[in-house]
N, C-alpha and C positions, 0 to 999 in steps of 0.2 A: 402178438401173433408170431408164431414159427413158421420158416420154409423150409423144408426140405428138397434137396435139388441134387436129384442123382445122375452126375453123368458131368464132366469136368473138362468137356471139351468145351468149344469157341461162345455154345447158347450159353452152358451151365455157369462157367466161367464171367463172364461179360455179364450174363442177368445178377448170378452174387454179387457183383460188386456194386451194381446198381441198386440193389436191393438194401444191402449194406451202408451204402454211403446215405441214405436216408433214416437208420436207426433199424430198420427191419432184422431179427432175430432169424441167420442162415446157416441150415447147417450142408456143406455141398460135399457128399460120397464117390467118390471114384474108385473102382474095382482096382484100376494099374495102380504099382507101386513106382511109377514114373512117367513120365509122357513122351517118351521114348522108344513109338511103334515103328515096325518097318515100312508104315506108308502113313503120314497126315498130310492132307492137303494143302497147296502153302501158295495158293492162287487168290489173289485181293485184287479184287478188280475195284473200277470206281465207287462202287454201292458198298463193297465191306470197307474200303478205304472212308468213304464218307461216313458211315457208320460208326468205324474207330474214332477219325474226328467228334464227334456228337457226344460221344459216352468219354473223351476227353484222353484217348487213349494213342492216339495216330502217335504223340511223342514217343512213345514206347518204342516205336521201330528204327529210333536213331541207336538206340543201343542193345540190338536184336542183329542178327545175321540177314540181310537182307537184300534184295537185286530189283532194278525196274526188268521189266521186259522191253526190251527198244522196236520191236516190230514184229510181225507176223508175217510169213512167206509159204505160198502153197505150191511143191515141188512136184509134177507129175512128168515121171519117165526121165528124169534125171532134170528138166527142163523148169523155168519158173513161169507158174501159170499167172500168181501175179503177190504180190505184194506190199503191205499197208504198214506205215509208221506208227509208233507210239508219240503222243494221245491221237488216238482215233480221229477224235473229235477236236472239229476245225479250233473250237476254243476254249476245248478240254487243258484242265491243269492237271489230271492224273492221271497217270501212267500203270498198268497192269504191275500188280508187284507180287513178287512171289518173295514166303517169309518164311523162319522157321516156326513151326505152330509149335512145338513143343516150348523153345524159348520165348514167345507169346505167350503160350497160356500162363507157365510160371512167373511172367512177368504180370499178369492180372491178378493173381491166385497172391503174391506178394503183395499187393497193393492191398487187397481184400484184410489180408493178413493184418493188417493197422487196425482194423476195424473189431473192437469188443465184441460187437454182434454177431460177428462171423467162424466160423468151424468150419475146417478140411479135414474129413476123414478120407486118408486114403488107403490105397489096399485092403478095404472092406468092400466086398459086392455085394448085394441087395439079395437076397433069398426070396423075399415074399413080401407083401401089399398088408397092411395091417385094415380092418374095416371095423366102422361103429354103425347100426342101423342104417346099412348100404351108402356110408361114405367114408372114401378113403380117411385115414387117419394118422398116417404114419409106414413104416417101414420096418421089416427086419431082415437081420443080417444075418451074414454068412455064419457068422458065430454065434447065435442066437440072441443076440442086442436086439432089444425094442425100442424104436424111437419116433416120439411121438410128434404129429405136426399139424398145424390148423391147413396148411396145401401143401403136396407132395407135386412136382417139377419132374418130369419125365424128358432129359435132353440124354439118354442112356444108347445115343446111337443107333444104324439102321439095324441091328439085331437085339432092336429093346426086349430088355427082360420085363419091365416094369409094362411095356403094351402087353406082352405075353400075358402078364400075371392078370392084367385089368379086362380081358379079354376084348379086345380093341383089337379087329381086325384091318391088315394093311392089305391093300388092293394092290397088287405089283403091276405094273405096268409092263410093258415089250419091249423087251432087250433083248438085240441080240447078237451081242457082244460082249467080252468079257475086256480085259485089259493085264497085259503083261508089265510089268515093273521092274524097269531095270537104270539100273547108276554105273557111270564112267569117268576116269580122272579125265578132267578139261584140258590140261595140258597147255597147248599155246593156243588155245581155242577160248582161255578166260582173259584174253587182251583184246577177243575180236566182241562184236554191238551180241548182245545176249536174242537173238531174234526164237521165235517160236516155230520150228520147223514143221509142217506138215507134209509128211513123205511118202508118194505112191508112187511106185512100183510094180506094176502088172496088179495083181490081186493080195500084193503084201501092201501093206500099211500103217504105219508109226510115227509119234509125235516126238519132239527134242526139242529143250529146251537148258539153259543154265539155271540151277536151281539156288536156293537159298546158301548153301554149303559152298557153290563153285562148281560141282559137280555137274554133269550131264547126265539129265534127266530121261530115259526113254520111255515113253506106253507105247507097248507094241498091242494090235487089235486084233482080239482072238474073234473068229466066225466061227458058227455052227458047221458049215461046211467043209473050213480046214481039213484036208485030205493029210495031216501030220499029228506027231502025237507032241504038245510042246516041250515034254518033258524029257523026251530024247536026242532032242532038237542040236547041235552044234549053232547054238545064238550069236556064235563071231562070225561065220560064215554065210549067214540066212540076215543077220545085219548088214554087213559089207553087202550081198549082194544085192540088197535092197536101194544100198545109198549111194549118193552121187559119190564121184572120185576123192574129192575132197573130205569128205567124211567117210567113207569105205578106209581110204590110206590115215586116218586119224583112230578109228577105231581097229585097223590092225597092230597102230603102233604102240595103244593101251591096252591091247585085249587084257592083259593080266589083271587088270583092275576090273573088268567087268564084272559085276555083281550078277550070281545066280538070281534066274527071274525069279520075281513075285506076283503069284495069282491076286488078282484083283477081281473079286466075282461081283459084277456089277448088278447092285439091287437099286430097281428104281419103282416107287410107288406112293401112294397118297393112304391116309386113315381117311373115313368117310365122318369119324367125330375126333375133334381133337382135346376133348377132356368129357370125363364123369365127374359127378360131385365128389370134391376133395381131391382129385386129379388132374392135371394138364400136362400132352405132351409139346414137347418144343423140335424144332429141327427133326434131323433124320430120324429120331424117334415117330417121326407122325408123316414124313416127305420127305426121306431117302431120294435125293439125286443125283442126274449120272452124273461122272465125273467131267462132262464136256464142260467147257470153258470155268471149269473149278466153282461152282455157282453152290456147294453144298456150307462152304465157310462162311461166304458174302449170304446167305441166306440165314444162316443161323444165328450172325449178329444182327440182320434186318429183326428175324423173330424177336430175338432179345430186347429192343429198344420195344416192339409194340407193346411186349408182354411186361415189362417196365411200366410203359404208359398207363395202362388198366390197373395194372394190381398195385403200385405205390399209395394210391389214394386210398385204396382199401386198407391195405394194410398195414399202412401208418396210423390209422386213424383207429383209436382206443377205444370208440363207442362202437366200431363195426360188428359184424356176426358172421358166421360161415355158411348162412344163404348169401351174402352181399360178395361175400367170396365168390362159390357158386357161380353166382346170378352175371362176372363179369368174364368169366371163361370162354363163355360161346364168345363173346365179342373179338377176342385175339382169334379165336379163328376165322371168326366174320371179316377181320380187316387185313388177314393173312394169305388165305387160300387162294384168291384170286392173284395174288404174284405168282404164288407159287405152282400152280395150273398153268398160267401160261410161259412158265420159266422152261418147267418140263416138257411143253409143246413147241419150245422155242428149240431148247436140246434134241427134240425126235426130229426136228425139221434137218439139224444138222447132222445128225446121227444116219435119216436118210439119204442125206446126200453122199456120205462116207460109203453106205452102201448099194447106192446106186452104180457109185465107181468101182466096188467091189466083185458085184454082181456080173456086171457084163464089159465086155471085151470091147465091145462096137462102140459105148459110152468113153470109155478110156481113151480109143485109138480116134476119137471127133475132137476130143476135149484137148488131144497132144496136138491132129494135124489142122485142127483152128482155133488152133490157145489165142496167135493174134487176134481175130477175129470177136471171138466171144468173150476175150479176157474183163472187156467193161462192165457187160451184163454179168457174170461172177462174182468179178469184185463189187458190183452195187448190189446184189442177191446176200453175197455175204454181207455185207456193213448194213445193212439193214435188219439184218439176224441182230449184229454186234451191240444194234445202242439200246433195246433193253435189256443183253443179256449182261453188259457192263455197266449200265445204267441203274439198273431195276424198274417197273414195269409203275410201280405204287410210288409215290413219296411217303418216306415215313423220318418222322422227325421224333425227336425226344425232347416230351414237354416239361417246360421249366422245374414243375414238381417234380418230377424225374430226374432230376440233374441232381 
């Protein structure tokens, strides 16, 4: 059997090697000529953390750029409405960790690399869907390459080409909010606890945190209402006047390193099927998530282990057929969709409360002049969001034949 697996982020990545280290014949396409975008996500909570463990990878991160997060602090009106430690969980051993994905993924993609049965084609992007009597059979490329496959792996990211082509419609969900992207030197801010700041401000609002690099991380949240245009915006100014004194006199004293913002146009939605015969998609390919508590990484390698599960016994096995293929695709999404349903419900829950404080004035000015008061119900409101969305919602293990 061949796989083909286009798309060489966290799922595509991680299921190659899985596939690989069992004998399975993979060939994994990536359109980049590196993995070096101006935004990868680099947020591992417990579930991708335990994840990497499982697929035997968590070592990787000792020789990877990498940060714990040491706590969460929610700042409204310059004031702390309240603030929670890293591990969450009373008898949690893992800590939120933010990594570089790029040195990640090339750290899998080498290990793959050991393995005879494996192929990286990069800087080739996928043109077209190749089909035999209405089943997938393969791919062609930008250059007119044909190449043939018993299952094509659709993990090509939330503006899949490969859904495109297959005509597999993505149902978007309701956002509405984008996210601005911006980095600053840390300064003598990378000697103090790396905490995750969520920062409101009348009707502005922005996250900060220390990222894998050292750097300070900002998403500022763009609303449909914004009465500004961002693109004209003076961002040292409209930051500073957002932030408490401590970080307003810290980012005047680096403005020069401030990195011009990055649109982040936030697509969030579900496929109603996650594979046709001879095709499956994986991650943001098929449930594109928002970017709130980084849940699109930790979800792609959950997918990865399940999709591992199902298909290793098929297609290790020499007497199989490409109905037996078929016939186990519904199944990854039978034992998928339900995390990932209420992952995304768990995000709008948060996402409403972002804009509830946005919205109105009266909420904002309750929440600052009876922070003492209401600070417990908050923080138990929050932490009760927090332990499936660092947890995950399913147990999913990777079975011995998988390993």
């Amino acid at each position: 059997m061949q796989v083909i697996i286009v798309g060489a982020g966290p799922t595509g990545a991680g299921l190659a090697l899985m596939l690989v280290k069992k004998g399975i014949k993979v060939k994994l396409i990536e359109a980049s000529r590196d993995f070096k975008r101006q935004f990868r996500g680099e947020g591992l909570m417990p579930s991708g953390l335990d994840a990497l463990e499982q697929m035997d990878l968590l070592k990787l991160l000792s020789d990877i750029p990498h940060r714990t997060i040491d706590a969460w602090e929610f700042l409204l009106s310059h004031r702390s409405l309240f603030k929670v430690n890293e591990p969450i969980e009373a008898t949690g051993k893992r800590c939120t960790t933010v990594v570089s994905q790029p040195h990640l993924l090339s750290a899998i993609i080498q290990q793959a690399k050991t393995h005879s049965q494996f192929e990286f084609i990069q800087g080739e992007a996928v043109q077209d869907l190749l089909s035999v009597n209405n089943r997938i059979c393969g791919v062609k490329l930008g250059s007119g390459t044909e190449i043939n496959a018993d299952l094509v792996i659709a993990a090509d990211g939330r503006n899949s080409i490969i859904r495109q082509k297959a005509g597999i419609d993505l149902t978007k969900l309701q956002s509405s909010m984008n996210i601005l992207w911006f980095k600053l030197d840390s300064g003598a801010l990378s000697q103090s606890s790396n905490i995750f700041y969520s920062i409101i401000q009348g009707k502005n609002a922005f996250g900060m945190f220390r990222g894998s690099s050292g750097q300070l991380h900002f998403g500022w949240g763009l609303h449909a209402d914004d009465n500004y245009n961002w693109k004209t915006v003076n961002w040292v100014e409209k930051l500073v006047a957002t932030s408490p004194p401590w970080l307003a006199e810290h980012i005047l004293k680096h403005q020069t390193s401030l990195t011009q913002p990055l649109l982040l146009s936030v697509v969030v939605g579900r496929c109603d099927r996650w594979s046709i015969p001879g095709l499956l998609l994986l991650g943001d390919a098929v449930h594109p998530m928002s970017p709130i508590r980084a849940q699109g990484i930790n979800m792609a390698f959950r997918d990865a282990i399940v999709a591992a599960n199902h298909l290793v016994p098929i297609l290790s096995n020499s007497a199989a057929n490409l109905s037996q293929i078929d016939a186990v695709l519904p199944l990854i999404q039978q034992e998928r969709e339900p995390e990932i349903i209420r992952i995304q419900q768990l995000q709008a829950e948060e996402m409403g409360q972002a804009e509830l404080l946005h919205n109105s004035a009266l909420v904002r000015w309750g929440a600052k002049t009876f922070a003492p008061i209401i600070r417990p119900g908050i923080k138990y409101s929050w932490l009760k969001r927090q332990k499936q969305l660092r947890q995950g919602v399913t147990k999913v293990t990777l079975k011995a034949d998988s390993l």
